[in-house]
C-alpha positions in Angstrom: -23.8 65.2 -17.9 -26.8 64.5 -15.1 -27.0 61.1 -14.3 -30.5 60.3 -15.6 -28.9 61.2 -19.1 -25.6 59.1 -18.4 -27.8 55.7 -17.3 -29.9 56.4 -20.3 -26.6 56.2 -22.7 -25.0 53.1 -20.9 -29.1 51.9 -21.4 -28.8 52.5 -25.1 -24.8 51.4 -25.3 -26.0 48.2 -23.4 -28.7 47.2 -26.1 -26.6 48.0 -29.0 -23.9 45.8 -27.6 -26.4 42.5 -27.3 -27.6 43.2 -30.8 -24.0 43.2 -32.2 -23.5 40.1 -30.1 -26.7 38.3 -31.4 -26.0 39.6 -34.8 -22.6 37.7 -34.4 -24.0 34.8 -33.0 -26.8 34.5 -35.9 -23.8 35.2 -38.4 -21.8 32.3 -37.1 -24.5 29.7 -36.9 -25.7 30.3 -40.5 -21.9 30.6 -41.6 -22.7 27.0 -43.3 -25.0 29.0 -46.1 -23.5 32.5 -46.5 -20.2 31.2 -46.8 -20.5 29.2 -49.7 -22.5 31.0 -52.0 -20.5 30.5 -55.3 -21.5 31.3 -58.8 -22.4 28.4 -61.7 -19.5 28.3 -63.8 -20.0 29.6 -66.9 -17.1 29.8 -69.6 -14.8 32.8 -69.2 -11.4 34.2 -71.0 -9.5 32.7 -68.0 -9.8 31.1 -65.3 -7.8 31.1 -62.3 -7.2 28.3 -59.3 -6.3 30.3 -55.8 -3.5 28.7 -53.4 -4.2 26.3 -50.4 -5.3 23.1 -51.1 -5.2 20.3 -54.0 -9.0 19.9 -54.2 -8.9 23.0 -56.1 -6.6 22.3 -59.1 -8.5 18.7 -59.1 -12.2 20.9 -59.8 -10.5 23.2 -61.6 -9.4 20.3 -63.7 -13.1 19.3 -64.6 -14.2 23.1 -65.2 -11.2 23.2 -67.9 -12.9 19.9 -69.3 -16.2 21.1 -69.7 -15.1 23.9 -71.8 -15.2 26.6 -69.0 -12.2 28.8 -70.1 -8.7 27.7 -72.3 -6.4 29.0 -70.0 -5.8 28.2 -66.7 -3.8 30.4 -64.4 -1.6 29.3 -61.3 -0.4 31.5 -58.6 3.5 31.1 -57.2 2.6 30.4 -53.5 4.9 31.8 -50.4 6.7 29.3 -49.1 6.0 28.3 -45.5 8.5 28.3 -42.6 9.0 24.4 -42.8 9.2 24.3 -46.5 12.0 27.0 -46.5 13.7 24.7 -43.8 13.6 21.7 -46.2 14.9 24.2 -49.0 18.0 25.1 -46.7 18.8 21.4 -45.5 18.6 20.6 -49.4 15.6 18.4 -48.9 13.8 17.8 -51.5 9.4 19.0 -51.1 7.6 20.0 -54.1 6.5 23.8 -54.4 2.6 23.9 -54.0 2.1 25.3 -57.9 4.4 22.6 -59.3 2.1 20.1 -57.5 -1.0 22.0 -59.0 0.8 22.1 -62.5 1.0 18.1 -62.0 -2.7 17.6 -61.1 -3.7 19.7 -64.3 -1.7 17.9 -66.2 -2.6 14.5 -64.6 -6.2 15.5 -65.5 -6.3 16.3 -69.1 -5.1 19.9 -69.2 -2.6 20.4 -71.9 1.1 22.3 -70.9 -0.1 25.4 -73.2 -3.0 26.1 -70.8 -1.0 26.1 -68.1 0.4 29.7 -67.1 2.1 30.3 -63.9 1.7 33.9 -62.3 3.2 36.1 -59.1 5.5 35.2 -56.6 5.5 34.4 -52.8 2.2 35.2 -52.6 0.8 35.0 -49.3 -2.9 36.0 -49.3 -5.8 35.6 -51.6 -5.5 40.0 -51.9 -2.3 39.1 -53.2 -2.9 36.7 -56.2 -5.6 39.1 -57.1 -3.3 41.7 -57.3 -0.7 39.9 -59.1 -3.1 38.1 -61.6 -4.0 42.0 -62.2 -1.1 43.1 -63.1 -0.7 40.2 -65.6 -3.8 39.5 -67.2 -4.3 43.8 -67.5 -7.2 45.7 -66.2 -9.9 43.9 -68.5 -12.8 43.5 -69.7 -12.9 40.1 -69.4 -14.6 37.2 -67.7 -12.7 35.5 -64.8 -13.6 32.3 -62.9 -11.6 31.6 -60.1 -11.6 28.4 -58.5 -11.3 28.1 -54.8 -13.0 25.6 -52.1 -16.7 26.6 -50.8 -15.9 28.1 -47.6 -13.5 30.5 -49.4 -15.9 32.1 -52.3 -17.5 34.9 -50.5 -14.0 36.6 -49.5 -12.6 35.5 -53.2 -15.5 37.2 -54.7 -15.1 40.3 -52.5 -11.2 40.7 -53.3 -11.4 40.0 -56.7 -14.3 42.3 -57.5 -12.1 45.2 -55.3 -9.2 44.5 -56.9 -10.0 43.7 -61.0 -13.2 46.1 -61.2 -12.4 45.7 -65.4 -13.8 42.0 -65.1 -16.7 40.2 -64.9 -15.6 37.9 -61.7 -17.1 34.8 -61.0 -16.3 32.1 -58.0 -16.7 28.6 -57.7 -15.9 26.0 -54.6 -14.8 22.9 -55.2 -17.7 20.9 -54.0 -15.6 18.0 -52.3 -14.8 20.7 -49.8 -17.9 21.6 -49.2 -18.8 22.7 -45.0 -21.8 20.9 -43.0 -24.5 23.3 -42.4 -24.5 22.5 -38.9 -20.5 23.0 -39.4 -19.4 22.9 -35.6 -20.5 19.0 -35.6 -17.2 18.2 -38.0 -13.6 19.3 -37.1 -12.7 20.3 -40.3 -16.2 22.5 -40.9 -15.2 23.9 -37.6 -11.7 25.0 -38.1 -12.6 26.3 -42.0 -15.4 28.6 -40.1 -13.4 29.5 -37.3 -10.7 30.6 -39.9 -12.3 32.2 -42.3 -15.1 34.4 -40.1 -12.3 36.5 -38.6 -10.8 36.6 -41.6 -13.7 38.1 -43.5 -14.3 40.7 -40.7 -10.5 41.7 -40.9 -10.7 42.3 -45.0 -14.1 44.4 -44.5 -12.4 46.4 -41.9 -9.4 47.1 -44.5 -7.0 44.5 -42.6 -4.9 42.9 -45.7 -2.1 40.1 -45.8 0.9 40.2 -47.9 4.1 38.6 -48.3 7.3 40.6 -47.1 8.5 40.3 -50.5 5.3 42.0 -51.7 5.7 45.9 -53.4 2.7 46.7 -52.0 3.7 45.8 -48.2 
């Protein structure tokens, strides 16, 4: 290749390169909108509350009370390296969906409503793929309930994973991130988590448990 033509490709491979970067840049600073774009709730034949923090079972708590759907589903959550410690040192520390199943039931939900699903499931990819293979490929409308920062990557997965169902996502609004997120630690960790984690599940990257059949 003569080197007018080479300079003229590291020109072009140069340009493309500071777009990408200012495309990530732009991406990051408006991360406090695009991330949280979750549905209304409407009422569904299900609805689901993903893993990872208590806020959710609280909110999905209130949807159940407002008539949103009559049964509420509960993933069995892997079981972190400390927890496992505790297990083997006969310590006793709730398992997350046993807490969850409290806070339902602390807020009105009644025991029948309540329906545990999976096991050691590690990912949101993988309580969408164990929900699927219990609730069945549809039709059906599903709300899942996560926090705000999580509802873009939950709608994504859950679309992918239950095409049969009409999917719908709402974020716990006491989780909800600061627009200007980076000025709060715990906007700026959620963010800093959940960007990368977005870009790995568009690029095909997906987490599962070592116990998982699909791993």
């Amino acid at each position: 290749m003569k080197r007018p033509a080479l300079r003229a490709v590291f020109h072009v491979a140069e340009h493309l390169l500071l777009a990408g970067a200012i495309a990530a840049v732009a991406l990051l600073l408006t991360a406090g909108y695009w991330l949280q774009a979750g549905d209304t709730p409407e009422h569904s034949d299900a609805m689901v509350v993903l893993g990872g923090d208590f806020l959710r079972p609280i909110y999905a708590a209130e949807l159940y009370q407002l008539g949103m759907a009559d049964k509420v589903y509960v993933g069995r959550t892997h079981r972190k390296p400390g927890e496992r410690a505790l297990d083997q040192n006969l310590v006793a520390y709730p398992r997350e969906e046993e807490v969850y199943r409290a806070v339902l039931r602390k807020k009105g939900v009644p025991a029948t409503a309540i329906e545990y699903y999976g096991d050691d499931l590690l990912s949101t990819v993988q309580e969408a793929e164990a929900l699927q293979a219990q609730i069945g490929p549809g039709p059906g409308k599903l709300l899942v309930v996560t926090s705000p920062w999580h509802v873009r990557r939950a709608r994504m997965i859950f679309k992918d994973v239950l095409p049969g169902w009409e999917i719908r996502v709402a974020g716990a609004p006491q989780e909800a991130l600061r627009t200007a997120w980076w000025s709060g630690q715990e906007s700026a960790r959620m963010v800093m988590l959940e960007f990368p984690k977005t870009v790995y599940y568009l690029l095909g990257g997906r987490f599962r448990s070592s116990q998982s059949p699909a791993s």
